[in-house]
Steps between C-alpha positions, in 0.01 A plus 500: 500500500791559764681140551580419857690209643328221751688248662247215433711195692768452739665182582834400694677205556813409801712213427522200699453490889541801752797542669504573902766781613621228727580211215627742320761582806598180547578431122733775445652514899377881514564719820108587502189372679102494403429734760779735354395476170080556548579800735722689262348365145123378576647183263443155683508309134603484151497273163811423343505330154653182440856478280362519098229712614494844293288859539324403167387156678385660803315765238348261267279348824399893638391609170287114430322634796503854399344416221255222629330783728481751177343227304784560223672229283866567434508571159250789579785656627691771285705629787784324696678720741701287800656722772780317628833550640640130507427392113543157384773600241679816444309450137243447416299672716283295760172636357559347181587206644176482692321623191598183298410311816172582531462440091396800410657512127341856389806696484362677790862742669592388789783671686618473890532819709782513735407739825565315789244486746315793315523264183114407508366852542736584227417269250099543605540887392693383166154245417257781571725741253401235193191444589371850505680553165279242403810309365412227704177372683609223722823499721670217742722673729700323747720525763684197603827401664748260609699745756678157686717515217711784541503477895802505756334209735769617725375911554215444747409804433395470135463118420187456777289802278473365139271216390412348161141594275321605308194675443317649189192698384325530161432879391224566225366774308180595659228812441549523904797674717700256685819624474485872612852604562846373502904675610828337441805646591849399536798640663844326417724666714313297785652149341746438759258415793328206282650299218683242371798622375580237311496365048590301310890488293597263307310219652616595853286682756691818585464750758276362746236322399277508848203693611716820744252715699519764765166484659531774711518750197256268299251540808539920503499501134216259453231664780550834381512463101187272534299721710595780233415282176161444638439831583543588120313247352191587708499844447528400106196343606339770627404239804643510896671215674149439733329400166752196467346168557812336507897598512729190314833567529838294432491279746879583658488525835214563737638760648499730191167367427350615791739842490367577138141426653531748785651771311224466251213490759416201361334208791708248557187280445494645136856362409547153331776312639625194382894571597428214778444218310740538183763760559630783264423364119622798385273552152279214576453665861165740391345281291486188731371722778248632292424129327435390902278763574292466208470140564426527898212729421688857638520649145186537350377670192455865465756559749807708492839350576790688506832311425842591555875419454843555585816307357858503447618779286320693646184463338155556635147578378138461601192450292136573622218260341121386536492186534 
């Protein structure tokens, strides 16, 4: 029998209240308005996590749901893979942190992924690998973030994109195609437009530890190595962009949502947007978005979603599933 990979639950979790664009003006005295910010980002709120509040918390509720809707118990779980760019500690990593807890005490690897904003469609590609070796037969994979920490709450122009969350699914060995086709890629020489150029020396943060972006070059780079990645995977797929029920991207920027859309042919009524209510979440961005739409009704089984992702790095990929 050929082993396939199904994702069998999704669940997502944002911490505390939502923050307006204008509260979030006043507290930092930025040179910005609502009406500036939801014309040139589509963002009109975000969740930020309260001080003590890691990427493995924020995890450890996503994948409860996650794996609530599969109808899994943790310690069925022999895969742990947490996509994350803002980890609790430099060591361990946060998935084994979330791993112990959740309780799970089966020696079960668990390793984080570190991708940026591609992170989740990264490590999703890495869980379908073991399972169709059939190494493994039940995966947690998880994006999740707490982005306000590494902000410059005086750059307008970065701190009003990034929010805090999380959002997980659990992937399964199944008899059935769900995953069809996946494409990472990563271009380094692109680092200088996105990063945080920053580490740690001798207990001191050198460099500069804050989130740097030039969106103009992100927004080229992004719409056009997007467009391409889903190109590939659906001709891997043997399938056309018209038989997509629905297009989740990162959740950036509307504007290169609705770019990536056009230049795909893909409806705007066919694209899952979320970017409104919680901001760039980086790794946590796809899999909330997807979580919502499964749990509004949108998403339905036996459809094909195609999700995509481009972070810092440059990284990027795309993977093409039935749901």
């Amino acid at each position: 029998m050929t082993l396939h990979s199904r994702i069998s639950g999704t669940g997502s979790y944002l911490p505390g209240e939502p923050v307006d664009n204008s509260s979030l003006i006043a507290a930092h005295g930025l040179d910005s308005s609502d009406e500036w910010i939801v014309e040139r980002t589509g963002i009109r709120y975000r969740h930020l996590a309260a001080a003590g509040v890691s990427s493995s918390d924020l995890a450890l509720e996503a994948s409860r749901r996650a794996l609530q809707a599969a109808g899994r118990k943790p310690e069925e779980v022999d895969l742990i893979i947490v996509a994350t760019s803002t980890p609790d500690y430099v060591f361990p990593s946060s998935a084994a942190l979330l791993q112990h807890k959740l309780g799970i005490t089966n020696g079960a690897p668990a390793f984080d992924v570190q991708a940026v904003c591609s992170g989740f469609i990264y490590a999703l590609t890495i869980a379908e690998k073991f399972i169709r070796s059939g190494s493994h037969k039940c995966a947690l994979v998880v994006g999740a973030e707490v982005f306000s920490r590494i902000l410059d709450w005086t750059d307008r122009g970065t701190c009003v994109l990034f929010g805090d969350g999380a959002g997980a699914v659990v992937l399964e060995a199944s008899d059935q195609p769900g995953l069809l086709a996946s494409a990472l890629h990563a271009d380094g020489s692109h680092h200088g437009i996105l990063s945080v150029p920053g580490q740690l020396c001798g207990g001191v943060a050198t460099g500069d530890p804050l989130l740097r972006m030039d969106g103009q070059a992100v927004f080229k780079f992004a719409v056009k190595v997007l467009a391409d990645v889903a190109n590939e995977v659906l001709a891997a797929a043997d399938m056309t962009a018209a038989q997509v029920d629905w297009l989740i991207p990162h959740q950036a920027n509307v504007r290169i949502l609705q770019a990536t859309a056009k230049k795909l042919h893909i409806p705007p009524e066919k694209c899952i947007v979320t970017v409104a209510g919680h901001g760039n979440t980086s790794s946590a961005s796809i899999p909330l978005a997807l979580d919502e739409a499964v749990r509004d009704g949108r998403v339905q089984r036996g459809q094909h979603l195609l999700l995509e992702g481009v972070g810092g790095g440059f990284t990027w990929g795309a993977t093409l599933l039935r749901f």
